[in-house]
C-alpha positions, 0 to 999 in steps of 0.5 A: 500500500503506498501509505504503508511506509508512513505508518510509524510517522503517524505513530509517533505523532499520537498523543500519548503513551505510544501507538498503537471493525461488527464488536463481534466482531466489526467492524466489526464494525461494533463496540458499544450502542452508539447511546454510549450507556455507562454510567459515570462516575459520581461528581464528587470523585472528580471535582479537581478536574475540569471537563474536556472543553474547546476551552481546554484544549482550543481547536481551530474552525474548520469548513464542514466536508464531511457529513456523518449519519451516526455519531456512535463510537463506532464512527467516532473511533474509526472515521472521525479518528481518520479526519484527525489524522488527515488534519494533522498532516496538513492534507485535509483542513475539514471538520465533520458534521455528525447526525444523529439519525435516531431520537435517543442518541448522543449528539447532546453528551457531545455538545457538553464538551464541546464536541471533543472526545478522546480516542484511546488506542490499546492492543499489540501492534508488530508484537508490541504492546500498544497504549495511547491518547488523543483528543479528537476535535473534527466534529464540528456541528452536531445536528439531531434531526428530529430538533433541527430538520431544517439546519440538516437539510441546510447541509446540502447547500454548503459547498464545502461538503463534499462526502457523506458517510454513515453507519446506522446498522445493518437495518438502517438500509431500508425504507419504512412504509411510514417515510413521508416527503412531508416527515420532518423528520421522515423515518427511515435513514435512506429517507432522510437521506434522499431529501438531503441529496434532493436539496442538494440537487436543487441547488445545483451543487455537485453531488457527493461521495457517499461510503455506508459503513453499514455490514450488509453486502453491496452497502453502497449498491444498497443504499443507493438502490433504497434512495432511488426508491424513496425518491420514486415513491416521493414523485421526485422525478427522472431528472433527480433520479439521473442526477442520483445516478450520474452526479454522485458516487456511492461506493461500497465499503468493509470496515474492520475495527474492534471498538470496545467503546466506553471504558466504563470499569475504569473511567475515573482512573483514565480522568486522573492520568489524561488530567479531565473529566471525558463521559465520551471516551471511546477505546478501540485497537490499533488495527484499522482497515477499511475497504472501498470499492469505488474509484479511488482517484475520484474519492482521494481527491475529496479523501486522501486518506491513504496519502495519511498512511491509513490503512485504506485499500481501493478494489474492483471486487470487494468480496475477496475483502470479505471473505478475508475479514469474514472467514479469518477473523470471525470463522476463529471467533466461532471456533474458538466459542464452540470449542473454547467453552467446552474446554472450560475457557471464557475470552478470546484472551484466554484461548489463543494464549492456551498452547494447545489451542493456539495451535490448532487455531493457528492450523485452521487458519493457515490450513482451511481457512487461507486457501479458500480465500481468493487474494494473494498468499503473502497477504493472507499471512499478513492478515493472518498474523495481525488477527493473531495480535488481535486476539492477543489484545491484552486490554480486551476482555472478549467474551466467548459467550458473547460470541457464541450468541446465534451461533447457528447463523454464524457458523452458517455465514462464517465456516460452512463455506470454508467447508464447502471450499475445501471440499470443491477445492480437493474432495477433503473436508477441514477436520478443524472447521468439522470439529467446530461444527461438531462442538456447537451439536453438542452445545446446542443439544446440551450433551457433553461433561461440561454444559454451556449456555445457548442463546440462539432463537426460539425456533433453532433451539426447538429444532435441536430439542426435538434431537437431544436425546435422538441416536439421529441427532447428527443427520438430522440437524445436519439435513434441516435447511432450516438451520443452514440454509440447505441440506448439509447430509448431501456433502459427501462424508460429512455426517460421518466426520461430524459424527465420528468429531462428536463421539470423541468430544463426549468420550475424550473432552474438548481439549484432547480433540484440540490437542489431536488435530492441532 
């Protein structure tokens, strides 16, 4: 990448004590409710401090170039956290304009300092340990559109802005039969939106660069699908439909960063070492990714952000990207909650630093999971390496039960087309992923010397219960398309593989069957 080489210049301009996306598992696009939700800490404990202010810590006045629907801490870590940097080196001189796009949020909690927050960076970066601080002071104007409609459809007549960004969730991409041209606001995201952009073609400015964050395949293709249907059901008209089409550019993008958020167990002690009072705090890790598909001339020259040395890749075909990111961050993660727990470990933490199953986590990745990954080996290993460190974060306190929750869809989006894979690619099926797949049947259908919580819906947790005692357990939930999306009895060999996996978890324990494949 052609920033790379300036990563540690970037480095070392944190403020700080050093450098360093889905929480499960972003985007990990993920972290805490974008509300915030901690509670802080009595008055009384912090009354030598002042709050983080503009008087504080004074920042200059910027053109407002960037447009942000969500002012969650994912957002405020992840894309607010780039604009600093872009500041900072001189190749940008634009603040962002945070919207908050639903009625409870924290566009308030923002304003009482002044917009200021700090963005604390802790994990391991090319094996080191990683703790540093800096204030960001890019937000500058936040609009809650439910109070200022007006002053956010007034965005669209400043020429400085330039790009809209947004991360509303995954169902935010959608309409809502209640959306009304005449709602102020109306209800959906795509409806606001598509007002804005009709304001902003109305005053015969040029049209945007628009990058959803959103985790939802083709984001960009689906939100601009959502905002020429609101606009047909608004009678907007041809000419603004061409206009939506030909004067804007809605790129698709991945975003990877594990935002852990609010640093509520440890807020006070944080306040004392930065020297102020700061409720908006938002911790995540030094790992950055986002990848665009889009013309990456076009959106430079509004968002240099690679020219920063930020970790920003521009694609034709952002499904590889995915499927990197999906299958070698998340398809561990699963592993790691099937089997971790039924050996009696409760983080991620705990897992990748346990020998035995580093290993054989290590050899899923390495083994199964990179080959049927369509992107060059040595940036897989690359990736691979840094999920590694990732897991390793010793800061971060990832759960295992946290992950397991809805395991069923996650095995099914994350590992069974590593399965399938491996069988296209040479007939063989990943005894690692099977072992997987086997520990989660135990755990669903409650067998086992160790028993674990379920937490999936009501209507996969019937399906197993109809199995829990049944000699056919392993065929029969292997052949419900309900639970996987097809009949997973027709691959051939693996209800024998998951059959064989299983009996040895129940005779043997789990961390014999680790210790035997890693």
């Amino acid at each position: 990448m052609r920033g790379q080489a300036r990563k540690q210049d970037v480095a070392r301009a944190q403020v700080g004590m050093g450098e360093g996306g889905p929480s499960d598992d972003v985007g990990v696009a993920g972290g805490l409710p974008g509300a915030g939700g901690h509670q802080p800490a009595a008055p009384d404990a912090v009354t030598d401090l002042p709050r983080l202010s503009r008087g504080l810590m004074p920042a200059p006045a910027r053109p407002l170039r960037v447009i942000q629907f969500g002012e969650g801490n994912f957002l405020r870590a992840f894309l607010d956290w780039q604009i600093q940097q872009l500041n900072r080196q001189g190749l940008f001189d634009g603040d962002v304009a945070v919207v908050q796009p639903l009625p409870n949020g924290r566009a308030a909690a923002l304003e009482q300092q002044d917009r200021l927050y700090t963005v604390l960076i802790e994990g391991r970066q090319g094996g080191h340990d990683v703790h540093t601080h800096e204030v960001i002071d890019v937000i500058g104007a936040t609009i809650d559109v439910y109070a200022q409609w007006s002053r956010f459809l007034a965005l669209a007549d400043d020429p400085a802005a330039q790009v809209i960004v947004s991360n509303t969730t995954e169902a935010g991409i959608a309409l809502d039969p209640a959306d009304s041209p005449d709602g102020a606001p109306p209800a959906s995201y795509p409806a606001k939106l598509t007002l804005l952009l009709y304001r902003r073609y109305r005053s015969g400015l040029p049209g945007f660069v628009i990058i959803p964050c959103e985790l939802i395949e083709d984001n960009g293709g689906e939100l601009l699908k959502a905002v020429r249907e609101c606009a047909r059901r608004f009678q907007l008209g041809a000419e603004f439909d061409l206009w939506l089409r030909t004067r804007n550019t809605f790129c698709s993008s991945l975003v990877d960063r594990i935002v852990p958020g609010y640093p509520r167990d440890r807020d006070q002690e944080l306040w004392r070492d930065l020297g102020y009072v700061d409720e908006n705090i938002v911790a995540t890790e030094p790992f950055m990714l986002w990848v665009i598909e889009g013309p990456a001339e076009q959106v430079e020259a509004v968002l240099p952000l690679r020219d920063a040395g930020l970790d920003v890749v521009f694609t034709d075909d952002l499904r590889p990207y995915r499927d990197r990111k999906v299958f070698l961050l998340n398809g561990p993660h699963t592993t790691m909650a099937m089997l971790g727990r039924l050996a009696g470990l409760g983080t991620v933490g705990e897992t990748i630093t346990d020998p035995d199953f580093r290993a054989f986590i290590a050899a899923e990745m390495h083994e199964e999971i990179a080959p049927v990954v369509n992107l060059p080996e040595t940036e897989l290993e690359r990736f691979a390496f840094e999920v590694v460190e990732r897991f390793e974060n010793p800061y971060s306190h990832h759960a295992l039960d946290a992950i397991a929750l809805n395991s069923v869809a996650k095995f099914r989006a994350r590992l069974l087309p590593v399965i399938k894979g491996n069988f296209e690619r040479d007939g063989r099926l990943p005894a690692r992923v099977v072992a997987a797949l086997a520990a989660l049947l135990v755990s669903y259908a409650g067998r086992g010397p160790v028993t674990v919580a379920v937490n999936d819906a009501e209507s996969v947790r019937q399906t197993f219960d109809k199995f829990v005692d049944s000699a056919e357990l392993v065929p029969a939930i292997l052949r419900d398309s309900s639970l996987w999306g097809e009949d997973l009895s027709l691959i051939p060999g693996l209800v024998a593989a998951v059959q064989e996996t299983l009996d040895a978890l129940l005779r043997d324990g789990a961390r014999a069957v680790v210790k035997s494949l890693a």
